[in-house]
C-alpha positions as CSV (number, residue, x, y, z in Angstrom):
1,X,-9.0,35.4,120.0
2,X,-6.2,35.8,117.1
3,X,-5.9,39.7,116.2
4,X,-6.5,40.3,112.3
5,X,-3.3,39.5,110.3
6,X,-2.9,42.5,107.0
7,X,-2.9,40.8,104.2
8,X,0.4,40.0,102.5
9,X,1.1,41.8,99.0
10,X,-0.1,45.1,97.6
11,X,-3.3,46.1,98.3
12,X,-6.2,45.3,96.6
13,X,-7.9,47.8,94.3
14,X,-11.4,48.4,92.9
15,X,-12.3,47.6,89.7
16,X,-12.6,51.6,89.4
17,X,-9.0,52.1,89.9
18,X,-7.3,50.0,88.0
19,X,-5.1,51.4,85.4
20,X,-7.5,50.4,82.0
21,X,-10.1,52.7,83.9
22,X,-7.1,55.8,84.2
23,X,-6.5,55.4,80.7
24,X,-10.0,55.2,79.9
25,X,-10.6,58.8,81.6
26,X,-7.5,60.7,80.5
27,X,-8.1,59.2,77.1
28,X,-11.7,60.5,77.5
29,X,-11.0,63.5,79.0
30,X,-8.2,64.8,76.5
31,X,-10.1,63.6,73.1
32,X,-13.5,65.4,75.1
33,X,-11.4,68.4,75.1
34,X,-10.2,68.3,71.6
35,X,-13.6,67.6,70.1
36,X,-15.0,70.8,72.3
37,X,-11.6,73.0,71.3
38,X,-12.0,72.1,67.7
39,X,-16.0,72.5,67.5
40,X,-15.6,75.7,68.4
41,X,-12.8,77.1,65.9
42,X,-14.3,78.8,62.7
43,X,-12.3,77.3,60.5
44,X,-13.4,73.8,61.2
45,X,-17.1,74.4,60.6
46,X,-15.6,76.2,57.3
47,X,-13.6,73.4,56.2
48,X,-16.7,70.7,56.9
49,X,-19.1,73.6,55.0
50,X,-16.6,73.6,52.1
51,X,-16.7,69.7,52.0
52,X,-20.2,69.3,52.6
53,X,-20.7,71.7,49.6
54,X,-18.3,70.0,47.1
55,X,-19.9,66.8,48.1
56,X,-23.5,68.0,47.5
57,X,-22.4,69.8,44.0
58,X,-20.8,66.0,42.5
59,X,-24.0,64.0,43.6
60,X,-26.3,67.2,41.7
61,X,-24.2,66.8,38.7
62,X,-24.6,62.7,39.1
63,X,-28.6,63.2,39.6
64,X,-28.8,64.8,36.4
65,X,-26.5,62.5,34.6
66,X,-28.6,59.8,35.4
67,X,-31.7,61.6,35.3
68,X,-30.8,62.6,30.9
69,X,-29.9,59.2,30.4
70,X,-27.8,57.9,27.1
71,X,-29.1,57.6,24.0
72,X,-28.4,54.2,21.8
73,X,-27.0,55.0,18.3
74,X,-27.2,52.9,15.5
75,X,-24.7,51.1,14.6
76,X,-25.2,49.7,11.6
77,X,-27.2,52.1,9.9
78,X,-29.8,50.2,8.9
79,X,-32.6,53.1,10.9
80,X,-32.9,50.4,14.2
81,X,-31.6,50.5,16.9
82,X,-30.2,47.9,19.6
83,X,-31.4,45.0,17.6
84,X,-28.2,43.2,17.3
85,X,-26.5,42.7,21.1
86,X,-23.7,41.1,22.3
87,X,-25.2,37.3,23.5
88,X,-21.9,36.7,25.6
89,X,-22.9,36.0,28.5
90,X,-19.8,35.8,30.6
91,X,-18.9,32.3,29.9
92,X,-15.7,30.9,28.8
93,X,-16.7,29.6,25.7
94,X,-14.1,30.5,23.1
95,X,-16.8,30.4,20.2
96,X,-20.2,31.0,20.0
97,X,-22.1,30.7,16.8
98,X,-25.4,32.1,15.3
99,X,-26.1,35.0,17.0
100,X,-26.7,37.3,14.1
101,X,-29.9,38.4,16.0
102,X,-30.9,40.8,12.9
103,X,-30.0,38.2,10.0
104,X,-27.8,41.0,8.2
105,X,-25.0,38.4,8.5
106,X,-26.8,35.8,7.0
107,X,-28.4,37.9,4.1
108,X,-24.6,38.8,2.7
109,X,-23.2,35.8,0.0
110,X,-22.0,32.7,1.4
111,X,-18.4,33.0,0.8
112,X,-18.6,36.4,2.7
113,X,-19.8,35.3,6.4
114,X,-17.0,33.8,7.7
115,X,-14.3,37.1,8.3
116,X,-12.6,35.2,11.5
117,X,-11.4,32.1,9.3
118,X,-12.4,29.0,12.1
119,X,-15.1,27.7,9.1
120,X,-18.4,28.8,11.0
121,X,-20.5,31.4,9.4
122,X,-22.2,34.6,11.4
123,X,-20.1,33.7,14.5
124,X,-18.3,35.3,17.2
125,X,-14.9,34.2,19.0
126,X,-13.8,35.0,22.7
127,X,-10.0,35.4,23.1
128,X,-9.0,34.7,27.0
129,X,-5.2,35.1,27.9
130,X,-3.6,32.2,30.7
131,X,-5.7,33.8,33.2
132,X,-9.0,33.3,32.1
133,X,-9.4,37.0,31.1
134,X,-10.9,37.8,28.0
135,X,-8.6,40.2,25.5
136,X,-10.3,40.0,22.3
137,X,-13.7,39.4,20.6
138,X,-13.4,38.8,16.7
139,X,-17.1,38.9,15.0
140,X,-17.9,37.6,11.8
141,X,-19.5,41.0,9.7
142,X,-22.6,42.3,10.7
143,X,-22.8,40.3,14.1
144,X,-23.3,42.0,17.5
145,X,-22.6,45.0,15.5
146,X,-25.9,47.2,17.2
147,X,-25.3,46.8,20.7
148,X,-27.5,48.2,23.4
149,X,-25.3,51.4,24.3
150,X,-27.5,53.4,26.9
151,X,-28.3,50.3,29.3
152,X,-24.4,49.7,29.3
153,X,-23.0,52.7,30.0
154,X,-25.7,54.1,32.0
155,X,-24.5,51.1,34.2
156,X,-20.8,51.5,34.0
157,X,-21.0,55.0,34.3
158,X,-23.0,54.4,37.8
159,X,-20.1,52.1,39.1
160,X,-17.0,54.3,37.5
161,X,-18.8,57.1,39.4
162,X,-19.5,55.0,42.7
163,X,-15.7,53.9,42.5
164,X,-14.0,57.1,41.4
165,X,-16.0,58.8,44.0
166,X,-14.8,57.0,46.8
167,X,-11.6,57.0,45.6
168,X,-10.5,60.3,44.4
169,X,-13.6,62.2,46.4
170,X,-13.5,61.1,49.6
171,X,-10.3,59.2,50.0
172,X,-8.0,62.1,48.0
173,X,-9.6,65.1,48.3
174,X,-12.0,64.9,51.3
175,X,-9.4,62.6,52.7
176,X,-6.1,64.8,52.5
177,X,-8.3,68.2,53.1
178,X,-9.5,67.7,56.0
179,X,-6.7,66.2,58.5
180,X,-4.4,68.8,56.4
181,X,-6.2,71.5,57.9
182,X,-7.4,70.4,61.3
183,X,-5.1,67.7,62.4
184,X,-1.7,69.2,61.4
185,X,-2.1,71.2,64.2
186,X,-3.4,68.5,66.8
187,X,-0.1,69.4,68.5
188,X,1.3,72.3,67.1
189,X,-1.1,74.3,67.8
190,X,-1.1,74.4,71.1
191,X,3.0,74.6,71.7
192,X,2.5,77.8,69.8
193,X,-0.5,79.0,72.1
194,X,1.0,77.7,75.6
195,X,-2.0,75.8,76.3
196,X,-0.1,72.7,76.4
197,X,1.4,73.2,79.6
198,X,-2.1,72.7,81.1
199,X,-2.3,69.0,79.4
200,X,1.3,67.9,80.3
201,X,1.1,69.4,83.5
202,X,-1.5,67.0,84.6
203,X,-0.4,63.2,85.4
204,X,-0.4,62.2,81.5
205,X,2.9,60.8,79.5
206,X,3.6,62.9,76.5
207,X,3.2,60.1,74.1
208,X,-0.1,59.4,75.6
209,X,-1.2,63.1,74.8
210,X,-0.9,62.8,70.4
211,X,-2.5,59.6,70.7
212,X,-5.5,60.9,72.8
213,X,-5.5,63.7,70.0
214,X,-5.7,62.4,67.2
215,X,-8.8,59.9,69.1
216,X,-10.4,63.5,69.4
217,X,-9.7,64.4,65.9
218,X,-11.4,60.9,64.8
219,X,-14.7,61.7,67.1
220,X,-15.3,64.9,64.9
221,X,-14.0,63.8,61.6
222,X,-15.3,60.1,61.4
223,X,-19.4,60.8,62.0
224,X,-18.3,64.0,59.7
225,X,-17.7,61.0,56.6
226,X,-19.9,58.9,57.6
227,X,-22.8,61.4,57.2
228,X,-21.4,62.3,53.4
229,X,-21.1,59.0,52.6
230,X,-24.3,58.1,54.0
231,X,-25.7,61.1,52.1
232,X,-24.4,59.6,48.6
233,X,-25.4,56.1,49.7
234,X,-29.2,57.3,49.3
235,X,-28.7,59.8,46.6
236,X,-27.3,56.8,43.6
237,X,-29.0,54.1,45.6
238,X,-32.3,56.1,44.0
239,X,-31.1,57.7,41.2
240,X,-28.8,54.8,39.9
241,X,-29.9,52.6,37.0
242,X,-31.9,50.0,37.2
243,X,-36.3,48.9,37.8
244,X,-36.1,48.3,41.5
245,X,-36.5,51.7,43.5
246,X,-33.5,51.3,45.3
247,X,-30.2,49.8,44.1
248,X,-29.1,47.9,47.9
249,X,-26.5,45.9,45.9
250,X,-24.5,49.1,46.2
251,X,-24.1,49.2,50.2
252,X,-21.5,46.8,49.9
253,X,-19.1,49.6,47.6
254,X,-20.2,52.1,50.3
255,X,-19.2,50.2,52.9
256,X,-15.9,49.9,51.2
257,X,-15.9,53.4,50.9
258,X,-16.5,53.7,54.1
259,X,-13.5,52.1,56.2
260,X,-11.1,53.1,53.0
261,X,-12.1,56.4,54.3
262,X,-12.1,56.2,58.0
263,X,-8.7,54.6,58.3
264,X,-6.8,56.8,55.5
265,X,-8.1,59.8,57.4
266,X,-6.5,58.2,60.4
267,X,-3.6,57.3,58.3
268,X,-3.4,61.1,56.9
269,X,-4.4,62.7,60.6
270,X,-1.2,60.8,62.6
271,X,1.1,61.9,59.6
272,X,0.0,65.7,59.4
273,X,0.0,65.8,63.3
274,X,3.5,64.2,63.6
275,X,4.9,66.7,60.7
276,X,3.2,69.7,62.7
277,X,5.5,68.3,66.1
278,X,8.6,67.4,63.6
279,X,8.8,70.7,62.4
280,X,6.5,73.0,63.7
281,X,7.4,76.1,61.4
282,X,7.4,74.0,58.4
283,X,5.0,71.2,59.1
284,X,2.1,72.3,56.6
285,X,4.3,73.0,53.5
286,X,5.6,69.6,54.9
287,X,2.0,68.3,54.6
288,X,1.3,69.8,51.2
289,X,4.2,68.4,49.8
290,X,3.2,65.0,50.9
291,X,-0.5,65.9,49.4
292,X,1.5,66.5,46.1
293,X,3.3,62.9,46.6
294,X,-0.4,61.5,47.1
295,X,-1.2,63.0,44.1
296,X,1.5,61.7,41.6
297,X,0.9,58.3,43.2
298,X,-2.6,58.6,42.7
299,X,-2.1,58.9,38.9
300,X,0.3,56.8,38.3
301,X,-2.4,54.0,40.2
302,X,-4.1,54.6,37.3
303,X,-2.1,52.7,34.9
304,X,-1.6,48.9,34.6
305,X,2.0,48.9,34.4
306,X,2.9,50.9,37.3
307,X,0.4,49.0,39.3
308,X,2.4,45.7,38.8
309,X,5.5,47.3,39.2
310,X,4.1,48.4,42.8
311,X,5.4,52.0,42.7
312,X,1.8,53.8,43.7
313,X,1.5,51.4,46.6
314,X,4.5,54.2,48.0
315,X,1.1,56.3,49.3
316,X,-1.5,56.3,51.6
317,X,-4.2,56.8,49.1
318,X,-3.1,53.6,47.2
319,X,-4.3,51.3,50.0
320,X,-7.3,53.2,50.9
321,X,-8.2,53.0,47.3
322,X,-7.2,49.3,47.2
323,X,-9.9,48.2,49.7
324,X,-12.6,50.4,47.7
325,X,-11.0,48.6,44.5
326,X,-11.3,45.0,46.0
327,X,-15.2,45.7,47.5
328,X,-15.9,46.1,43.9
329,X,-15.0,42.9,42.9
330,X,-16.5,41.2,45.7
331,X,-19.9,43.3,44.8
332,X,-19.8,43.4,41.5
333,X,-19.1,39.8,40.3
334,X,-19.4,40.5,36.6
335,X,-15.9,42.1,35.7
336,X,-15.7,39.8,32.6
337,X,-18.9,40.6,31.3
338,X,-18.9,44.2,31.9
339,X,-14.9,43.8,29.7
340,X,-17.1,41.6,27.3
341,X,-19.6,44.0,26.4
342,X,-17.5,47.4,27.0
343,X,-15.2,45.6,23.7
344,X,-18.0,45.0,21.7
345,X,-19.2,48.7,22.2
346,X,-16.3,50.8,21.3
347,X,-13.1,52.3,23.3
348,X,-15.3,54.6,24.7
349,X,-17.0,52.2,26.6
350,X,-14.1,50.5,27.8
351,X,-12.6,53.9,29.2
352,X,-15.9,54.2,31.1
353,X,-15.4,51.0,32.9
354,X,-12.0,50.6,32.9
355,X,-10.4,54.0,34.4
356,X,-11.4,53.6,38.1
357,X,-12.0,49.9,38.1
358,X,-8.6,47.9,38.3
359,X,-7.7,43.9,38.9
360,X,-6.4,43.5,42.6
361,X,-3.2,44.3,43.6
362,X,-0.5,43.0,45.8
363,X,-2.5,39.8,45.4
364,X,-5.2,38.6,42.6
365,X,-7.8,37.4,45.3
366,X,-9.8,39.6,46.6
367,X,-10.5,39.5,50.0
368,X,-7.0,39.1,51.3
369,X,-6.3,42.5,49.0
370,X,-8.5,44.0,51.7
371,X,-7.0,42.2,54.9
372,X,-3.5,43.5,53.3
373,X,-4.7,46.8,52.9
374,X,-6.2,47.0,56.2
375,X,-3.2,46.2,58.0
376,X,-0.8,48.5,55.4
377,X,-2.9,51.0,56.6
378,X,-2.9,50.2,60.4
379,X,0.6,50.0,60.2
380,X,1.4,53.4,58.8
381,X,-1.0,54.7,61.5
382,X,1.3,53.2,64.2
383,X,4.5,54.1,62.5
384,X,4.0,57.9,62.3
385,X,2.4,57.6,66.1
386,X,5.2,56.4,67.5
387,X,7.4,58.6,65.4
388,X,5.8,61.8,66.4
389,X,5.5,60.7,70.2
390,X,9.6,60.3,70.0
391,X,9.9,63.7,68.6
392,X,7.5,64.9,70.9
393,X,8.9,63.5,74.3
394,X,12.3,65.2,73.1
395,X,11.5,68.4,72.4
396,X,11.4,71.2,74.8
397,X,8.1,73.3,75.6
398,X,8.4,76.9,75.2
């Protein structure tokens, strides 16, 4: 009988011991710890009481904007009201004629209907640049000069405060408050406190330890946005304009909202937490001068020429707001005749639509907008990871 042979090699392991399933349990174990250490702490359930609050105090003032409703005006003068619209319907047709709805245009003499010169009376013409995009609209007198105001900007007004929401509520405010005061000191914190002996003395890498943080900060601080957003999701799905009860179109912009948000928390989180290792004394003024930066980006987002030029994409909160920007043009598939109408209203209308709504940028389609501002987003995240584990693996513990 031949005596058993050992195997040759390294010896086989169970699937429970493998080294995914180590990483699986310090990962677990060290973000379990920072969700229980942070749920604890005071000042986080005051920082999530003074969001919650803010949060609730917008939508309030949104319910009873929507709830007064606008008024239409009239126009002309003539004691109605809306019974001369705009009848563009979005199309590219560069003129379209007869569509003095109240006959006003028609009534005045003959040799006075024709105020655009192209020899057809009580007209209108649609100016489009190379792009397609309409820049102009140049009425004959008296045509689409009553438009129907209150159905207009009631709607924009819904989707300037469904975009400008996401974007400065939750990605700027919400978005920079919150990591600034809880994830800052992922890290710092506990040199300053000694407690981190106990996690590097246990069989962990440093560099391991700020990611495994920072997946603790997320477990607290992503179902934290997802229950606002879910909040304001019902709140204008009811209470937006519209005859159907519930305005589902809209999940699609919260959606938007709601990865913009998750990922430039993240974003935000691993730079806060890598300033507060950096320069521990220093990292929150470090932090609020970046929330400054975020700021001035923020605003100059805002205007067309600084968009092309590319200087706000230098920020965090440009690419958040980029994804929210480029869900509303996959939603909302109307951006011409929203322009359309907003010109044949008045500037104010335009400003209505046109502050929080912008055309895509790096690219002009889209859906790869979003992929790019995805993986901008992603990128930073790793960037400022790896940074703050290279600081952190150098410095000594006190």
């Amino acid at each position: 009988m031949q005596p058993n042979v050992p195997p040759v090699g390294p010896p086989k392991r169970n699937l429970s011991e493998t080294v995914w399933t180590k990483l699986d349990r310090k990962a677990t174990a060290i973000a379990e710890f920072t969700m229980r250490q942070y749920r604890k702490k005071r000042s986080t359930w005051s920082v999530g009481a003074v969001g919650g609050v803010l949060v609730v105090i917008v939508l309030l003032f949104y319910i009873d904007a929507m709830s007064a409703g606008i008024d239409s005006w009239d126009n002309d003068g003539d004691g109605l009201i809306d019974e001369d619209p705009s009848n563009w319907d979005g199309s590219q047709a560069k003129s379209v004629g007869d569509v003095d709805d109240d006959g006003d245009c028609w009534a005045r003499e003959s040799f006075d209907r024709d105020w655009n010169g192209d020899g057809i009376d009580c007209n209108v013409i649609y100016n489009y640049d190379r792009n397609g995009m309409l820049t102009s609209v140049n009425a004959d007198p008296n045509v689409d000069e009553d438009p129907n105001e209150s159905e207009f900007l009631e709607e924009s007004m819904h989707r300037s405060f469904l975009l400008g929401f996401g974007k400065f509520g939750f990605l700027f405010v919400l978005g920079i408050f919150i990591p600034l005061f809880l994830a800052t000191g992922l890290i710092r914190d506990e040199q300053e406190a000694g407690t981190l002996h106990y996690l590097v003395g246990k069989p962990i890498a440093r560099a391991e330890i700020l990611m495994y943080r920072l997946l603790g900060f997320i477990g607290l601080a992503w179902p934290y946005f997802l229950g606002l957003i879910f909040l304001s999701a019902l709140v204008t799905g009811f209470f937006g304009p519209g005859d159907s009860i519930y305005r589902f179109s809209d999940l699609g912009i919260w959606f938007g909202v709601l990865i913009a948000t998750f990922l430039t928390v993240l974003a935000y989180a691993a730079i806060f937490a890598s300033f507060g290792i950096i320069a521990p004394r220093f990292g929150v003024l470090l932090a609020l001068l970046f929330a400054v930066w975020e700021f001035f980006m923020m605003f100059l987002a805002m205007f067309e020429t600084t968009r092309e030029m590319g200087l706000a994409s230098l920020s965090v909160s440009f690419w958040g707001a980029e994804i929210i920007n480029s869900t509303g043009w996959l939603v909302w598939g109307d951006y011409e005749l929203m322009t359309g109408q907003a010109q044949s209203i008045g500037f104010f209308a335009e400003i209505a639509l046109w502050t929080v709504w912008y055309n895509p940028f790096p690219t002009t389609t889209p859906l790869l907008n979003m992929v790019i501002s995805i993986v901008v987003l992603l990128m930073l995240v790793g960037m400022f990871v790896l940074i703050g584990q290279s600081s952190f693996k150098k410095r000594e513990l006190n």
